[in-house]
Backbone as XML, in Angstrom:
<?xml version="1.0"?>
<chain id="A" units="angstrom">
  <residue number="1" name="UNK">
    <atom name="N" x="58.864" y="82.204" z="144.962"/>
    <atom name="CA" x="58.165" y="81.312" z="145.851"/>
    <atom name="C" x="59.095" y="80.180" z="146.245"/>
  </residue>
  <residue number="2" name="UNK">
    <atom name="N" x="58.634" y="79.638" z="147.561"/>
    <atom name="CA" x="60.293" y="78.801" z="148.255"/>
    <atom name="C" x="59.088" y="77.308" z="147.808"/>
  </residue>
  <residue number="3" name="UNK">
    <atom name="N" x="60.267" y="76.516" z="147.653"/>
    <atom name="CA" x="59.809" y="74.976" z="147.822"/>
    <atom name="C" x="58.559" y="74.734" z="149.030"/>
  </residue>
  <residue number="4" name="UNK">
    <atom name="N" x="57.498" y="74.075" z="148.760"/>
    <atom name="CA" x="56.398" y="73.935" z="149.569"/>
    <atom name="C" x="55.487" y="74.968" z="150.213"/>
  </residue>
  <residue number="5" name="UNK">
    <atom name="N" x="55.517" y="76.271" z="149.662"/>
    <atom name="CA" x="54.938" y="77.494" z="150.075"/>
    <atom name="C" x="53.399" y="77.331" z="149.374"/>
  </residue>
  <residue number="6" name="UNK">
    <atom name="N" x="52.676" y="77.745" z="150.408"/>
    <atom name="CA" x="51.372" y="77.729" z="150.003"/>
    <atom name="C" x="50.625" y="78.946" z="150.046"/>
  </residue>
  <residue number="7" name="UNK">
    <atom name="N" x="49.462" y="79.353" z="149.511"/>
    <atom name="CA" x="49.039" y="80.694" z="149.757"/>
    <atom name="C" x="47.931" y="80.355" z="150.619"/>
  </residue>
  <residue number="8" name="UNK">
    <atom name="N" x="47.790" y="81.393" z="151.978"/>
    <atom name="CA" x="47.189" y="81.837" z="153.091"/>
    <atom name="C" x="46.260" y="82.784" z="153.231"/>
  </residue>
  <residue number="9" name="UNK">
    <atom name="N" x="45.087" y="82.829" z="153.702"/>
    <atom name="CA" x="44.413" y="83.964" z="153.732"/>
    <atom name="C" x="44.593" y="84.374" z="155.379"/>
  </residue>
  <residue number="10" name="UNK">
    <atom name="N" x="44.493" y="85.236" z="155.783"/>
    <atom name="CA" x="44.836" y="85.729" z="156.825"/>
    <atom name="C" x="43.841" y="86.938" z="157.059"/>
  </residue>
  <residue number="11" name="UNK">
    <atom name="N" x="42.452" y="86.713" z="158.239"/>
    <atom name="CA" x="41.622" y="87.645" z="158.432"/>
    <atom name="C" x="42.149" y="88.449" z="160.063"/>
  </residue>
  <residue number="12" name="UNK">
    <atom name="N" x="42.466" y="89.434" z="159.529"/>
    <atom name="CA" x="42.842" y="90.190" z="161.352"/>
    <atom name="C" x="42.317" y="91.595" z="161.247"/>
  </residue>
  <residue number="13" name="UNK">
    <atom name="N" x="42.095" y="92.117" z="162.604"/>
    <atom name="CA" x="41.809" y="93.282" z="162.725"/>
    <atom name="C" x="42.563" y="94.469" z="163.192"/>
  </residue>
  <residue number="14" name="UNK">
    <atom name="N" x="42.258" y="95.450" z="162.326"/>
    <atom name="CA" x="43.383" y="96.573" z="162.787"/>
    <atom name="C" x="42.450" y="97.872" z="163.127"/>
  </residue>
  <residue number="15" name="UNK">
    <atom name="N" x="42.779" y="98.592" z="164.474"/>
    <atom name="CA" x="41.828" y="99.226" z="164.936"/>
    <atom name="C" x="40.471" y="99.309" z="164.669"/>
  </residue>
  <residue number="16" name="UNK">
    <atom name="N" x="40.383" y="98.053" z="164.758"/>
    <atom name="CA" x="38.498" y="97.989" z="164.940"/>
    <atom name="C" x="38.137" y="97.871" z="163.259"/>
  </residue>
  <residue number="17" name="UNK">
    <atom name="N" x="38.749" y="97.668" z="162.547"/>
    <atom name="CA" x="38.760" y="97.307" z="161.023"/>
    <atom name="C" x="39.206" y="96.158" z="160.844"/>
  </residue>
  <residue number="18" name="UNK">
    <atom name="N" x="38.452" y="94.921" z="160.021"/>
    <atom name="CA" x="38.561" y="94.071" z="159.934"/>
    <atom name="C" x="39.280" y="93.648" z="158.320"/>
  </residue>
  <residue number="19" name="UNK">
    <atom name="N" x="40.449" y="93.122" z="158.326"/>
    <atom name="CA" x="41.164" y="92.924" z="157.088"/>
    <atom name="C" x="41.167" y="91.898" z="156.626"/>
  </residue>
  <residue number="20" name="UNK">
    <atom name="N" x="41.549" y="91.337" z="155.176"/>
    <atom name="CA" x="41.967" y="89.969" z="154.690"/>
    <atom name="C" x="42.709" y="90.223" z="153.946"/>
  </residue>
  <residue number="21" name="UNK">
    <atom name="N" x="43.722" y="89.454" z="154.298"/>
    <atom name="CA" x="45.240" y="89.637" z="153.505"/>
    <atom name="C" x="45.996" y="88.322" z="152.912"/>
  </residue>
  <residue number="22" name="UNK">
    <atom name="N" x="46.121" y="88.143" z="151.716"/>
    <atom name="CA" x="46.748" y="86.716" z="150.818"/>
    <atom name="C" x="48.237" y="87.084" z="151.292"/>
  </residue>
  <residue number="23" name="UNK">
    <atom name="N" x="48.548" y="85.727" z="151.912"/>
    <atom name="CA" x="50.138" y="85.343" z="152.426"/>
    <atom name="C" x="50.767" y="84.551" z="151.588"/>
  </residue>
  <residue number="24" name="UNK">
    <atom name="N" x="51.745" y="84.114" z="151.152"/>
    <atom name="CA" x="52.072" y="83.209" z="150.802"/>
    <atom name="C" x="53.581" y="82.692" z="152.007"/>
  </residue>
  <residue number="25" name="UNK">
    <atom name="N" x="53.453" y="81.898" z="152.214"/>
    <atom name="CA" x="54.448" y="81.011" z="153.275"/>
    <atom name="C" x="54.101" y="79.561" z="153.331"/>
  </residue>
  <residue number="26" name="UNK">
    <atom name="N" x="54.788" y="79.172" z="154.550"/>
    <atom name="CA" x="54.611" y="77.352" z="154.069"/>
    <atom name="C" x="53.732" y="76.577" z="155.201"/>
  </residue>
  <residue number="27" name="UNK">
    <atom name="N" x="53.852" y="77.233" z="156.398"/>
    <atom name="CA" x="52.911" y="76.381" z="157.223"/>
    <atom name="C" x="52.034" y="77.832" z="157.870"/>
  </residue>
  <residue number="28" name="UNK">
    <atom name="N" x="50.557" y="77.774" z="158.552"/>
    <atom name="CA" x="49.991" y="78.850" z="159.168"/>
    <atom name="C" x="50.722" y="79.786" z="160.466"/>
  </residue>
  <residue number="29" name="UNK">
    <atom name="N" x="51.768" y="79.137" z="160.714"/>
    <atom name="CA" x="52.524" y="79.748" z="161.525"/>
    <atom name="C" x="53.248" y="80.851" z="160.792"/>
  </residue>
  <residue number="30" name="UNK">
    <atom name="N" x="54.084" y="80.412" z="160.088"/>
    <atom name="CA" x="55.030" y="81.430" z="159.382"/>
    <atom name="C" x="53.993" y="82.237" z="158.915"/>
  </residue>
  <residue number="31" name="UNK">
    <atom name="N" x="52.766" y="82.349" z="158.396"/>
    <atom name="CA" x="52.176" y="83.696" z="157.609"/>
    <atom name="C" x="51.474" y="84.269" z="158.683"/>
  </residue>
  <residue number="32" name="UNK">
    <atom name="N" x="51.270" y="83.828" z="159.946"/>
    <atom name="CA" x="50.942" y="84.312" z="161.107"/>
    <atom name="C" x="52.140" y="85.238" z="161.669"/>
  </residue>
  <residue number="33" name="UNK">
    <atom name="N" x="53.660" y="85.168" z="161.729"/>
    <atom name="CA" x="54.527" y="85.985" z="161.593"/>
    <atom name="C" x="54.859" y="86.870" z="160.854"/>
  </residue>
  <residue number="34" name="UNK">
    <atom name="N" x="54.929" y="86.535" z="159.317"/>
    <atom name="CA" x="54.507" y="87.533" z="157.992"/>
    <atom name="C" x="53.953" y="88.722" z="158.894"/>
  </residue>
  <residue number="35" name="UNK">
    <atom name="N" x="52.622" y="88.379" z="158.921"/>
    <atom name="CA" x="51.268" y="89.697" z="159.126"/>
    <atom name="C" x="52.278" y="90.263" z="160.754"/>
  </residue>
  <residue number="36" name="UNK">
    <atom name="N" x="52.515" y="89.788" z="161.472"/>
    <atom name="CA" x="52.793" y="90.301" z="163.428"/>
    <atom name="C" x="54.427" y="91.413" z="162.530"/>
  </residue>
  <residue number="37" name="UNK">
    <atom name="N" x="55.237" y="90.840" z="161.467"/>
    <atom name="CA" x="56.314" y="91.656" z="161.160"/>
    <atom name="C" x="55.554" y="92.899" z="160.116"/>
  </residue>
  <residue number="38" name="UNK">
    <atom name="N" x="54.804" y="92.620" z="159.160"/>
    <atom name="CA" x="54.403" y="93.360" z="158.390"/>
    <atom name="C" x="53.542" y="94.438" z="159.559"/>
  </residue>
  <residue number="39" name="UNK">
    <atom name="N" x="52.767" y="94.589" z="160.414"/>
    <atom name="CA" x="51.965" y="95.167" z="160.718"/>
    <atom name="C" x="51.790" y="95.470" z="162.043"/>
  </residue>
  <residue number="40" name="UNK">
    <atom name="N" x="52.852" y="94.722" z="163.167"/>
    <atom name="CA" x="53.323" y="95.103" z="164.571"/>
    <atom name="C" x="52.276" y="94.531" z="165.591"/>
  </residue>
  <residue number="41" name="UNK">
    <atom name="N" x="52.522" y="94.708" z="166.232"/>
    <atom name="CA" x="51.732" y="94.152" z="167.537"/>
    <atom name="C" x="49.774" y="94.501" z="167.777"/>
  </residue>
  <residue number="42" name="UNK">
    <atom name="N" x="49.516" y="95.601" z="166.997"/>
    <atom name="CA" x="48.471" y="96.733" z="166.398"/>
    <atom name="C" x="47.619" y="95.612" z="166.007"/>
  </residue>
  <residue number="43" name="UNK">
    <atom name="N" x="48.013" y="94.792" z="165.149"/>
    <atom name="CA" x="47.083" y="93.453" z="164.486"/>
    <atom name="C" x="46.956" y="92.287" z="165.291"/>
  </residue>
  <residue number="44" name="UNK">
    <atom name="N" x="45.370" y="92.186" z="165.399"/>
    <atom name="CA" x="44.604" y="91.250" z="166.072"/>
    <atom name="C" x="44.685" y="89.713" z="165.182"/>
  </residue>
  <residue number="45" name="UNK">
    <atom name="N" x="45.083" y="88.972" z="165.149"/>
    <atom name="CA" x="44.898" y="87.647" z="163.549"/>
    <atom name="C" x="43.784" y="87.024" z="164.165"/>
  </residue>
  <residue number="46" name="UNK">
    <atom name="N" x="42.878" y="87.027" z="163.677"/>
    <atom name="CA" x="41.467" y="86.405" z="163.599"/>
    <atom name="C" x="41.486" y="84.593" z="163.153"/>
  </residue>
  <residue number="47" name="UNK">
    <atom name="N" x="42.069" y="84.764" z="162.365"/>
    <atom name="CA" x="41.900" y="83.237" z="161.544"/>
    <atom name="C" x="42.975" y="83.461" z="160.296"/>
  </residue>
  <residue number="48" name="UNK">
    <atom name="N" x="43.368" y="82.163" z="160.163"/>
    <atom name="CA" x="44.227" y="81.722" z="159.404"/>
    <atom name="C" x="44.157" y="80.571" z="158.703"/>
  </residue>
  <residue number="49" name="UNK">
    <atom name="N" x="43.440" y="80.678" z="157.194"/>
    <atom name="CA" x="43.216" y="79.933" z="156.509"/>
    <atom name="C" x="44.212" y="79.290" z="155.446"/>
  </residue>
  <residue number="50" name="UNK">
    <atom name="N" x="44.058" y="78.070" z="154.814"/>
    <atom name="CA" x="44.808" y="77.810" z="153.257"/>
    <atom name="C" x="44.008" y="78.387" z="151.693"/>
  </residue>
  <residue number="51" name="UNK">
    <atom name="N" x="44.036" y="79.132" z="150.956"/>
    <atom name="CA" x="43.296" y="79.510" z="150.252"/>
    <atom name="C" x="43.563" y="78.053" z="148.952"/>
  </residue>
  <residue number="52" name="UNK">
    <atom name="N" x="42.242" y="77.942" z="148.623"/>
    <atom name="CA" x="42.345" y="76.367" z="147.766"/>
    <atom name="C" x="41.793" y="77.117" z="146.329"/>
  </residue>
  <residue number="53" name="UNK">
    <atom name="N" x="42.481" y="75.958" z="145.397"/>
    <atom name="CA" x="42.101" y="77.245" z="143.931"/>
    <atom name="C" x="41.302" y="76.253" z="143.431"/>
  </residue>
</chain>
Protein backbone atom coordinates (compact mmCIF):
# COMPACT_ATOMS: atom_id res chain seq x y z
CA UNK A 1 0.00 0.00 0.00
CA UNK A 2 1.54 3.57 -1.22
CA UNK A 3 1.64 6.51 1.31
CA UNK A 4 -2.01 8.05 1.58
CA UNK A 5 -3.93 5.22 -0.25
CA UNK A 6 -7.31 4.71 0.81
CA UNK A 7 -9.76 1.90 0.17
CA UNK A 8 -12.66 2.60 -2.47
CA UNK A 9 -15.72 0.94 -3.23
CA UNK A 10 -16.46 1.16 -6.73
CA UNK A 11 -20.20 0.16 -7.99
CA UNK A 12 -20.23 -0.31 -12.02
CA UNK A 13 -21.97 -2.24 -14.42
CA UNK A 14 -20.86 -4.85 -16.72
CA UNK A 15 -23.28 -6.04 -19.33
CA UNK A 16 -26.29 -5.26 -17.61
CA UNK A 17 -24.76 -6.77 -14.26
CA UNK A 18 -24.26 -4.66 -11.62
CA UNK A 19 -20.80 -5.03 -9.60
CA UNK A 20 -18.98 -3.78 -6.40
CA UNK A 21 -15.48 -3.88 -6.34
CA UNK A 22 -12.91 -2.76 -3.15
CA UNK A 23 -10.05 -0.47 -4.76
CA UNK A 24 -7.49 0.60 -2.96
CA UNK A 25 -5.77 3.96 -4.48
CA UNK A 26 -5.46 7.47 -3.20
CA UNK A 27 -7.93 9.85 -4.62
CA UNK A 28 -11.56 8.59 -6.53
CA UNK A 29 -9.99 9.31 -9.67
CA UNK A 30 -7.15 6.94 -9.68
CA UNK A 31 -9.55 3.86 -8.59
CA UNK A 32 -11.86 5.13 -11.27
CA UNK A 33 -8.80 4.27 -13.68
CA UNK A 34 -7.88 1.03 -11.68
CA UNK A 35 -11.53 -0.43 -12.69
CA UNK A 36 -11.48 1.50 -16.87
CA UNK A 37 -7.60 -0.58 -16.93
CA UNK A 38 -8.74 -3.65 -15.06
CA UNK A 39 -11.96 -4.10 -17.08
CA UNK A 40 -11.86 -1.87 -20.49
CA UNK A 41 -14.17 0.40 -21.81
CA UNK A 42 -17.18 -2.64 -21.25
CA UNK A 43 -17.55 -1.02 -17.57
CA UNK A 44 -20.14 1.49 -16.85
CA UNK A 45 -18.69 3.17 -13.04
CA UNK A 46 -21.81 3.97 -11.33
CA UNK A 47 -20.42 5.56 -8.17
CA UNK A 48 -17.39 5.86 -6.42
CA UNK A 49 -17.26 5.72 -2.87
CA UNK A 50 -14.52 5.88 0.30
CA UNK A 51 -15.21 2.71 2.23
CA UNK A 52 -15.00 3.94 6.16
CA UNK A 53 -14.14 1.12 8.78
Amino acid sequence: MRCGAKCFLVEMEINGEKLIESVIARTPVEARKTIRIEYGAMAEILKVKEEKK
